[in-house]
C-alpha positions as CSV (number, residue, x, y, z in Angstrom):
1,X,84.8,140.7,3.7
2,X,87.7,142.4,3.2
3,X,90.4,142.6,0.5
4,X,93.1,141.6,3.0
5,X,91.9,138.9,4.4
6,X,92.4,140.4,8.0
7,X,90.0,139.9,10.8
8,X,89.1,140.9,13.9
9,X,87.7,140.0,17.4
10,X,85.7,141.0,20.1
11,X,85.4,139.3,23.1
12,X,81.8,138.6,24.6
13,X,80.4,137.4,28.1
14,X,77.3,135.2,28.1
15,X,76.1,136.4,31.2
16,X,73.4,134.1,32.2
17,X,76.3,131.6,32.4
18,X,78.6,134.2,34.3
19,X,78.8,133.3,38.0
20,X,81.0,136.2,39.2
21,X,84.2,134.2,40.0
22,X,86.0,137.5,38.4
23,X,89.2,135.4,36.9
24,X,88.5,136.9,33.8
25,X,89.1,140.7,35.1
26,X,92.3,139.4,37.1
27,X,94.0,138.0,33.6
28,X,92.6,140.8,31.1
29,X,91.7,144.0,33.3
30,X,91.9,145.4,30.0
31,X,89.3,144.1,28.1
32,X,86.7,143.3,31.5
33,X,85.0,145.1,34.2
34,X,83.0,144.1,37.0
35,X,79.7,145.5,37.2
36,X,77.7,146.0,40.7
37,X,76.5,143.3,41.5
38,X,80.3,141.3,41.1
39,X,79.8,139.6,37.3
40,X,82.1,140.6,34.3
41,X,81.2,142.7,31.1
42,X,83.3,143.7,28.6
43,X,84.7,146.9,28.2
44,X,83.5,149.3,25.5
45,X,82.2,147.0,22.5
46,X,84.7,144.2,24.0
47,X,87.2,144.8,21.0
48,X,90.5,142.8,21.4
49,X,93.6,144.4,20.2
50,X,96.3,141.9,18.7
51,X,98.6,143.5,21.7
52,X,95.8,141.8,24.0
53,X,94.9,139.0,22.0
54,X,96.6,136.5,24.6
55,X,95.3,138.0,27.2
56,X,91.5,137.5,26.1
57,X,92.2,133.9,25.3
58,X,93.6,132.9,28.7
59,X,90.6,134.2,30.4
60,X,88.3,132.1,27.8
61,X,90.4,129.4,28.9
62,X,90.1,130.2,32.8
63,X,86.4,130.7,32.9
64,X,84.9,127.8,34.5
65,X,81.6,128.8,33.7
66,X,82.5,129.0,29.7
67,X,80.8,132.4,30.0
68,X,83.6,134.0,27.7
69,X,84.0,133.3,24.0
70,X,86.4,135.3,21.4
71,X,84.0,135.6,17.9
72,X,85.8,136.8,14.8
73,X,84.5,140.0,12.8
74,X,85.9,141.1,9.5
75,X,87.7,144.4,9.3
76,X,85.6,147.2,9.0
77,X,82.4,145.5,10.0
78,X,80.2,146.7,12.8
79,X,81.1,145.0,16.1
80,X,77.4,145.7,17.6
């Protein structure tokens, strides 16, 4: 945990539950790409900045599959 308190987040795809409907890539292109076959993964760990926080939560909200989720990691912990 860290002194300050801060935190930070990563967004992750579930993709069993991922149907390839893509609105997740339209609203944060960003933070998703589409892999081969047409279903989202994150991009690099899936690290959200603060700058793209609202961004990553309107796709949560806009997946109607509820394949996206934002989890919370403490500063300076390992996102893997």
């Amino acid at each position: 945990m860290s002194s300050s308190g801060e935190s930070a987040w990563r967004l992750v795809v579930n993709t069993e539950k991922c149907q390839g409907h893509n609105r997740c890539q339209v609203l944060a292109a960003e933070l998703i790409e589409i892999d081969d076959l047409g279903f989202a993964k994150t991009k690099g760990d899936g690290a959200v900045t603060a700058a793209l926080m609202e961004k990553a939560r309107l796709a949560v909200k806009n997946c109607p599959e509820y394949a996206l989720r934002l989890e919370r990691l403490e500063k300076g912990s390992d996102p893997s």
